[in-house]
C-alpha positions in Angstrom: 0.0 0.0 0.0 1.3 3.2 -0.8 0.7 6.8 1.2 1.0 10.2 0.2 -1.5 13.0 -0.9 -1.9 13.8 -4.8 -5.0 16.5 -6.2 -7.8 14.4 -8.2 -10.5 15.5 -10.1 -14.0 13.3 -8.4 -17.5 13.6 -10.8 -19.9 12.9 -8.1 -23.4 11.9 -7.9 -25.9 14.4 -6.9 -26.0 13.4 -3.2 -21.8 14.1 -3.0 -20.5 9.9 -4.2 -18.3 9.9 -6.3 -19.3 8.2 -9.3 -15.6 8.7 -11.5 -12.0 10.0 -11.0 -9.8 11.4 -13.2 -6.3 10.6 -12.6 -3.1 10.7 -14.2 -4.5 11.8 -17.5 -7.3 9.1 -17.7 -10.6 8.4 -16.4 -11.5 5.5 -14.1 -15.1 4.3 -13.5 -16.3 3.1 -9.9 -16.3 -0.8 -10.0 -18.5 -1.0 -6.6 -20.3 1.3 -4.4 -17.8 4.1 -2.4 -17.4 3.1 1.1 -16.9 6.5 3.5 -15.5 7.2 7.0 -14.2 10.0 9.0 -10.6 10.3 10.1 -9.1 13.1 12.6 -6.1 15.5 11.3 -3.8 17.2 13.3 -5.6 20.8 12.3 -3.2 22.0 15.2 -0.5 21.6 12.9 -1.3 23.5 10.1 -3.8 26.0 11.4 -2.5 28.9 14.0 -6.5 27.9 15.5 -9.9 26.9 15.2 -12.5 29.4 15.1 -15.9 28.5 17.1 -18.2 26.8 14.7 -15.8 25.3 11.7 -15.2 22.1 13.6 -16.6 20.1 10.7 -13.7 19.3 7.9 -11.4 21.1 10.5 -11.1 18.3 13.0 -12.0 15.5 10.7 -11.7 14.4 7.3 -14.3 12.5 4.9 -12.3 9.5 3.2 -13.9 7.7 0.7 -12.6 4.2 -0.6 -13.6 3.1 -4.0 -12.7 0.3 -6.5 -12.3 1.8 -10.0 -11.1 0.7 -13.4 -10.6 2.1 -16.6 -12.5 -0.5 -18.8 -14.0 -4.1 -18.3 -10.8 -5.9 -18.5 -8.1 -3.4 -16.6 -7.1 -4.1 -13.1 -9.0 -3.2 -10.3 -7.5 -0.4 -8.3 -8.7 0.4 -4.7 -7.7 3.9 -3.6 -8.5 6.0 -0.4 -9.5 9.6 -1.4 -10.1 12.4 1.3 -12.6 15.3 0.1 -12.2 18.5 2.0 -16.1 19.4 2.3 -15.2 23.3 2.2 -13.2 23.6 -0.6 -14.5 20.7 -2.2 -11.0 19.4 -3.2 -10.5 16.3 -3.6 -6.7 14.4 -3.0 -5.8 10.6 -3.4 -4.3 9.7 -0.2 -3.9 5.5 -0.4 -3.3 3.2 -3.1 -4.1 -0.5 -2.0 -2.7 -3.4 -3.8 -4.9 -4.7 -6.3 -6.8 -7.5 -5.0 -6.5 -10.5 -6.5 -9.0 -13.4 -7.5 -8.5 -16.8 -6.5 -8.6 -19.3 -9.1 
């Protein structure tokens, strides 16, 4: 598995799932329905405070994992991506190891 925080472009359903990713120059299609958690950041580390109120996507960030492959017969990739509700950027923070079928 590898970590580390890249920008990604997320199309997303109207209810905020995202639906496809463009990465790397190509477009990927969700192979299975998006599965999403919240993690805590270290806000304290990159903001000087917290003003009363913004507590959500300051103290917590939505991760989404989804499956996606380019086509039918490409590999499936399973990545972690972390949305930033206010801005509504979107970064690719986990790549999994492809997960493989047992004959």
């Amino acid at each position: 598995m590898g970590v580390f925080s890249e920008a990604i472009e997320v199309v997303c359903s109207p209810a905020g799932v995202p639906l496809r990713l463009l990465w790397g120059g190509r477009t990927y299609r969700l192979a299975a329905d998006p599965v999403r958690w919240y993690e805590r950041r270290k806000w304290w580390e990159e903001e000087t405070r917290a003003e009363r109120g913004h507590g959500p996507g300051l103290v917590d960030h939505e991760i989404w994992r989804v499956q996606a492959r380019l086509n039918g017969r490409s590999a499936l990739r399973t990545l972690d991506l972390a949305h930033q509700v206010g801005t509504g950027r979107w970064r690719l923070i986990r790549v999994h190891d492809a997960l493989r079928e047992s004959a």
